[in-house]
Each structure stands twice: as C-alpha cells, then as structure tokens.
N, CA and C atoms as a LAMMPS dump frame, in Angstrom:
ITEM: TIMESTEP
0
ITEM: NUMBER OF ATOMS
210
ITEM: BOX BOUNDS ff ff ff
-5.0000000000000000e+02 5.0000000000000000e+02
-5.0000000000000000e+02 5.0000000000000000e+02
-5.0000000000000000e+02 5.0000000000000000e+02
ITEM: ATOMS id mol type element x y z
1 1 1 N -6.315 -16.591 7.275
2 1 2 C -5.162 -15.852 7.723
3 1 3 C -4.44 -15.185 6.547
4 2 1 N -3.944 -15.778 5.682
5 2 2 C -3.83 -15.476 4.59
6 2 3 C -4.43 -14.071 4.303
7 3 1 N -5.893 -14.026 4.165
8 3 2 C -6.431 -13.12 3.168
9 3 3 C -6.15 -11.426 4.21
10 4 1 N -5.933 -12.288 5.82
11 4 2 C -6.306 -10.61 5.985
12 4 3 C -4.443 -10.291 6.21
13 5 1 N -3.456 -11.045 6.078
14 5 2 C -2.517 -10.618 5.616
15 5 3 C -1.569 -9.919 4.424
16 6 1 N -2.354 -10.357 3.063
17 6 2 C -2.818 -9.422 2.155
18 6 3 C -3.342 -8.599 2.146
19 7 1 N -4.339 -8.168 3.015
20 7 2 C -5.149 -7.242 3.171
21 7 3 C -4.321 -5.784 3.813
22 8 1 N -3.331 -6.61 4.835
23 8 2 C -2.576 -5.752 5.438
24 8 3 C -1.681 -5.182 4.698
25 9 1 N -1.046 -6.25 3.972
26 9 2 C 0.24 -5.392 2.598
27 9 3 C -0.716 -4.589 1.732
28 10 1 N -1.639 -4.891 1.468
29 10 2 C -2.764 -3.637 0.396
30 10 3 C -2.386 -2.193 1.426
31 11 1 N -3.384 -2.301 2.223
32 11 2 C -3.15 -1.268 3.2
33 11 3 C -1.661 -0.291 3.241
34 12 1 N -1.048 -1.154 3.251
35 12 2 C 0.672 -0.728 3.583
36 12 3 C 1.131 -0.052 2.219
37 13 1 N 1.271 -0.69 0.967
38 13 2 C 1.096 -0.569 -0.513
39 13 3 C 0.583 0.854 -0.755
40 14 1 N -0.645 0.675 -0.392
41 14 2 C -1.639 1.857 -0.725
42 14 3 C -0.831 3.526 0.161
43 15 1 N -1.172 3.153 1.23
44 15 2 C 0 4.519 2.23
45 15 3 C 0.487 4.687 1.54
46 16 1 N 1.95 3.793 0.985
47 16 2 C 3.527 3.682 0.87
48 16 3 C 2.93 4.747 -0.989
49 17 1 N 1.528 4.183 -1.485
50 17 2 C 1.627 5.126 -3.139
51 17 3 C 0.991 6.537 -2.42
52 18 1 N 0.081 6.921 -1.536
53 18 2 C 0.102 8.376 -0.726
54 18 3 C 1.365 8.864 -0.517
55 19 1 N 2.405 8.464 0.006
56 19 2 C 3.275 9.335 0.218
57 19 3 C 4.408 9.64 -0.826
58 20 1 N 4.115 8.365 -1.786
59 20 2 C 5.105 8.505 -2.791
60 20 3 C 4.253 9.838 -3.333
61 21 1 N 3.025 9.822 -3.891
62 21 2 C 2.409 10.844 -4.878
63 21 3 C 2.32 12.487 -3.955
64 22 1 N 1.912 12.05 -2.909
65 22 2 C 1.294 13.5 -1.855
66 22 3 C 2.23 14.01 -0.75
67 23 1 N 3.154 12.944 -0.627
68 23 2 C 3.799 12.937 0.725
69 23 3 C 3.017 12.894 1.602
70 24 1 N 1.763 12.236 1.515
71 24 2 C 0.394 12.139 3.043
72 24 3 C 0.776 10.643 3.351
73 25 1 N 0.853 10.931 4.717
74 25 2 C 0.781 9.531 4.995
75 25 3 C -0.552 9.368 5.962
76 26 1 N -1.327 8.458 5.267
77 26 2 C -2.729 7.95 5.84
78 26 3 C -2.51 7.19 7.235
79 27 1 N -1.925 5.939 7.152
80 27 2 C -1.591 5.483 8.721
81 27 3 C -1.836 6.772 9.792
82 28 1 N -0.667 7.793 9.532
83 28 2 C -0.369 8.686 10.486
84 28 3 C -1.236 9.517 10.584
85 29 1 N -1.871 10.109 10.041
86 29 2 C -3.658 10.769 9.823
87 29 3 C -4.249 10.205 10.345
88 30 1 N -4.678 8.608 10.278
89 30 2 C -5.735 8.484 11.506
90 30 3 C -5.24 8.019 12.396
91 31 1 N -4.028 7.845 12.51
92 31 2 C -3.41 7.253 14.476
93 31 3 C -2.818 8.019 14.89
94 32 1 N -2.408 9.336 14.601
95 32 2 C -1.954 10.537 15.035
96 32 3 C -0.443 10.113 14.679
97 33 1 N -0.344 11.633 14.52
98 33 2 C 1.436 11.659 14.636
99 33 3 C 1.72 12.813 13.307
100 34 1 N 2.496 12.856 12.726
101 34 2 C 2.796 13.83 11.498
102 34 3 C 2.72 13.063 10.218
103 35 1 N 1.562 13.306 9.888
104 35 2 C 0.988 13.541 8.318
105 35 3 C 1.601 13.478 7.028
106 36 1 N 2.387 14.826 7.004
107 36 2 C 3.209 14.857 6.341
108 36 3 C 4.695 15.196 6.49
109 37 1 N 5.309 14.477 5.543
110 37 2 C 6.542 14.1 5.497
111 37 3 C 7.381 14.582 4.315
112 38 1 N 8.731 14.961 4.435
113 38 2 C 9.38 15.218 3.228
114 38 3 C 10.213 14.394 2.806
115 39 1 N 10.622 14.063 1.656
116 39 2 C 11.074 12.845 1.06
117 39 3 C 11.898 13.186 -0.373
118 40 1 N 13.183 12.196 -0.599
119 40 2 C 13.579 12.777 -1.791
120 40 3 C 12.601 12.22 -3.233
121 41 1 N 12.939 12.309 -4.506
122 41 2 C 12.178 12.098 -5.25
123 41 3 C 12.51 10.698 -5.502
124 42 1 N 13.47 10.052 -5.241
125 42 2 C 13.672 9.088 -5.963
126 42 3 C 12.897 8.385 -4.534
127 43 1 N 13.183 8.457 -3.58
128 43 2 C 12.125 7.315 -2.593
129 43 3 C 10.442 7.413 -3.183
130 44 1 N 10.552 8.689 -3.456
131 44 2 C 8.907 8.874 -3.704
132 44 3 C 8.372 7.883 -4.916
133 45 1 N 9.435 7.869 -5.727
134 45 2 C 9.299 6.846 -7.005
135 45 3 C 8.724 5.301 -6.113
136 46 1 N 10.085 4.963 -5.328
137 46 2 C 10.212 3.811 -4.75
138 46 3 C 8.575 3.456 -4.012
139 47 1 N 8.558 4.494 -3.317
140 47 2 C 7.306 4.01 -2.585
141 47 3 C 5.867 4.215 -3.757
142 48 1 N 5.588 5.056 -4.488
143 48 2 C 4.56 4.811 -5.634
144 48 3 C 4.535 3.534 -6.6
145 49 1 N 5.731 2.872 -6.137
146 49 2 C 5.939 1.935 -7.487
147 49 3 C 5.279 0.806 -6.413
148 50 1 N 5.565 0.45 -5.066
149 50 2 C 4.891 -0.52 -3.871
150 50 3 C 3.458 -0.364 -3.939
151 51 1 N 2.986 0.889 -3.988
152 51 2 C 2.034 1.662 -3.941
153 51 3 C 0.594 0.657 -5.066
154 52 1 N 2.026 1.091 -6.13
155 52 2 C 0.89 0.597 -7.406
156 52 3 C 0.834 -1.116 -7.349
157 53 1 N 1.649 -1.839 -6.872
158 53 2 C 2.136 -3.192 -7.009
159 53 3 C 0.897 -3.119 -5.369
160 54 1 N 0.267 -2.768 -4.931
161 54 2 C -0.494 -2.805 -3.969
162 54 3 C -2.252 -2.939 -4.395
163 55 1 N -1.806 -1.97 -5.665
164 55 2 C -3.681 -1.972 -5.761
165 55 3 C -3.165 -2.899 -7.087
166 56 1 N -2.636 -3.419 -7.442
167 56 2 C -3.036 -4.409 -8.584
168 56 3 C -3.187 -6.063 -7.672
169 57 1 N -2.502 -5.531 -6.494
170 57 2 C -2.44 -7.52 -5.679
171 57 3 C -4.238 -7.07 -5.179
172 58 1 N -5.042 -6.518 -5.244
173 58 2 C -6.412 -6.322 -4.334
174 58 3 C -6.874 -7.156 -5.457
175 59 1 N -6.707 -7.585 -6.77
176 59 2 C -7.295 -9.021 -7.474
177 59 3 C -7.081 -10.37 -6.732
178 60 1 N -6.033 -10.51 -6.189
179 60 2 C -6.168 -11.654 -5.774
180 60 3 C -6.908 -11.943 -4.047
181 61 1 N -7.377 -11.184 -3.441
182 61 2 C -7.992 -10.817 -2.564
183 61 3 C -9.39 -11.243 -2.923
184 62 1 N -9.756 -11.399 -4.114
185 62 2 C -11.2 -11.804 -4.89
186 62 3 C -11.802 -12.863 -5.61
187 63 1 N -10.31 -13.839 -5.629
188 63 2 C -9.981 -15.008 -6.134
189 63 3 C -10.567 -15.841 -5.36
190 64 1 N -10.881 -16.874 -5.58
191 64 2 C -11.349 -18.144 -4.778
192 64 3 C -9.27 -19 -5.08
193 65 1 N -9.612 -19.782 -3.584
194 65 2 C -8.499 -20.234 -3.603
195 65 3 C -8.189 -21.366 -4.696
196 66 1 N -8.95 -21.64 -5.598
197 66 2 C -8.168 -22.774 -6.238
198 66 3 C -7.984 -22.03 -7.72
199 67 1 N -8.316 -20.715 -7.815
200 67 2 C -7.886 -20.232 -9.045
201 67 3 C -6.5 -19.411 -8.568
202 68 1 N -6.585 -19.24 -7.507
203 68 2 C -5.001 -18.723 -6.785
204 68 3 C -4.094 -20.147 -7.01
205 69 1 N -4.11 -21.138 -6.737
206 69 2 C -3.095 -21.82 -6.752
207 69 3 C -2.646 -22.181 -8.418
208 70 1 N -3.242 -22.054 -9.484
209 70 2 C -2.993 -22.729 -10.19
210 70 3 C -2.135 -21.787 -10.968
C-alpha cells in the first residue's frame, strides 16, 4: 500500500513540475479537461520545487524496505 501511494505523490509531484515549467498539465491531457493553464510566477516556482522533491522521492520507490527504515 505504501509503495503505490508514493507512487501516486510521484505522479502528482511530477504534473505539479509540468505546470510549474510548461504550464501543461498532464493529469488534464489524458482525462480531458484544459491542458493548459495560466499561473503567476511565483506558484510556478512553488509547484516546480514539489515537482523536483517528486522525482528525487522515485529512489525510495527502489529501496527494499529495511534500507527504508533505517
């Protein structure tokens, strides 16, 4: 349960650095709805900075659990 709940914040992370960098939002590309979005710069920061804190947690996604706990 765990892993595919991480899996889900990756996912989320990853979008949240698309729209910070492109203003694309992927979710909305493949489940329909509007794509793109306009945004001020400083959210765009906000969400690239989730973004990046998203693809650095996909290490622990690769971990065996007893090198995670320690």
């Amino acid at each position: 349960m765990g892993k595919i709940a991480l899996t889900l914040v990756i996912i989320g992370a990853i979008n949240w650095l698309l729209v910070g960098l492109f203003e694309w939002d992927l979710v909305s590309a493949l489940l329909g709805g509007e794509a793109y979005r306009e945004s001020s710069m400083i959210s765009r920061i906000v969400y690239s900075l989730v973004g990046l804190c998203g693809l650095y947690s996909l290490k622990y996604l690769f971990m065996d659990e007893h090198r995670a706990r320690s």
